[in-house]
C-alpha positions as CSV (number, residue, x, y, z in Angstrom):
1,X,218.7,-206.5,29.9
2,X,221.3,-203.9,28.4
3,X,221.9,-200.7,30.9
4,X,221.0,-197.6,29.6
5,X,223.7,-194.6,29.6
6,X,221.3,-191.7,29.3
7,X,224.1,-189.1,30.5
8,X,226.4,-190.0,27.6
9,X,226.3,-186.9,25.1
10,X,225.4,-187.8,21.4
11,X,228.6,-185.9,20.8
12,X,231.1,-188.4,22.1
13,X,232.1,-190.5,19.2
14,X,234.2,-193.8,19.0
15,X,236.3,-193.6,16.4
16,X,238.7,-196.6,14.7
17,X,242.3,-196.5,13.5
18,X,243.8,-198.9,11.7
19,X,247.6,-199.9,12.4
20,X,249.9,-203.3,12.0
21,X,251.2,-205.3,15.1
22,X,253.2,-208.0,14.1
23,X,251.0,-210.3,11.9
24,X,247.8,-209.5,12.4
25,X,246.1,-206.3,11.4
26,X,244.3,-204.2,14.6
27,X,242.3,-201.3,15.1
28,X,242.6,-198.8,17.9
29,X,239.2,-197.6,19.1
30,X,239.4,-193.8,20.8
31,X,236.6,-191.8,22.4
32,X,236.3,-188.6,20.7
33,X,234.5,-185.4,22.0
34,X,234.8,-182.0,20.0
35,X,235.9,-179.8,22.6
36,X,237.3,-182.5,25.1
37,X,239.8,-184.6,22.4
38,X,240.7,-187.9,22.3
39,X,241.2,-190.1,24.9
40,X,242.5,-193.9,24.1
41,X,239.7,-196.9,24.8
42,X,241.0,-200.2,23.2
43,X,242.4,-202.3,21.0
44,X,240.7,-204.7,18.4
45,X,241.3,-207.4,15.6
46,X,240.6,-205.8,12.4
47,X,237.6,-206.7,10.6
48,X,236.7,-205.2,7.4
49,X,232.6,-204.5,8.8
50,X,234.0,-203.3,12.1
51,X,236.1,-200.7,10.6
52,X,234.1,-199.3,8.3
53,X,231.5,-199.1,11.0
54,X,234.1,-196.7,12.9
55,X,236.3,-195.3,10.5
56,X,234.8,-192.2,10.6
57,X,233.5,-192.7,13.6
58,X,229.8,-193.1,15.5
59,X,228.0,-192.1,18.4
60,X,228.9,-194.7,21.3
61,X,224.3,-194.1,22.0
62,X,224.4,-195.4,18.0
63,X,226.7,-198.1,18.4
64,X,225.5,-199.6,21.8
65,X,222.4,-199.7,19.6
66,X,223.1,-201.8,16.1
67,X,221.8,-204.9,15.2
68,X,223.8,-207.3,13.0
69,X,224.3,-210.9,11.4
70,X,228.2,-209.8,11.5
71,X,229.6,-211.6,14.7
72,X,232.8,-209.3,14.9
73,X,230.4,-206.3,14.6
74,X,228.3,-207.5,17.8
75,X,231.5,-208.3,19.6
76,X,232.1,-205.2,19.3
77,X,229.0,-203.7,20.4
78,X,228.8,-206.0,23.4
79,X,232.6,-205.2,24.3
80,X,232.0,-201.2,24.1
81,X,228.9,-202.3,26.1
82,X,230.9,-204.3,28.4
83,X,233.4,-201.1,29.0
84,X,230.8,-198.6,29.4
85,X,230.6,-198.5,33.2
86,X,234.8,-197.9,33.1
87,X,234.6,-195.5,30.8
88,X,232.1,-193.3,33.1
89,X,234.2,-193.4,35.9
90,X,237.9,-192.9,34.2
91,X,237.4,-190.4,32.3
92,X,235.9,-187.1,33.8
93,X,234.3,-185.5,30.5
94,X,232.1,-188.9,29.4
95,X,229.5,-188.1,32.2
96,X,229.6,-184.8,31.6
């Protein structure tokens, strides 16, 4: 049974950018709010359905929530599922 994060704001957004390190291709996920910034969560392999899931970025309440046949998609779901708990208590503006 997945946890719910009701206090989460629809506003916080994780957002994807893509960078090279060494020979494989990753993509740094941030937490963005609008009047807050953006505050660094983790780092990924690149996956073409991953990034363009993020790349412009998506409400962590919409992304806890997707459904896919894509296993790198659900890796990532369950991983930003998996960090949720961490991310309320490090950083002050997610629970608020």
């Amino acid at each position: 049974m997945k946890k719910k994060y009701g206090k989460v704001s629809n506003r916080i957004r994780l957002i994807g950018v893509s960078r090279m390190k060494g020979a494989e291709e990753m993509v740094d996920y941030y937490l963005v709010h609008p009047i807050y910034g953006r505050e660094y969560a983790f780092t990924r392999r690149y996956t073409r359905a991953t990034y363009d899931l993020v790349k412009g970025g998506i409400p962590i309440k919409e992304l806890l929530c997707v459904k896919s046949k894509d296993k790198m998609t659900m890796k990532l779901v369950n991983y930003t599922s998996l960090m949720m708990p961490y991310f309320m208590e490090e950083i002050s503006w997610m629970a608020a």
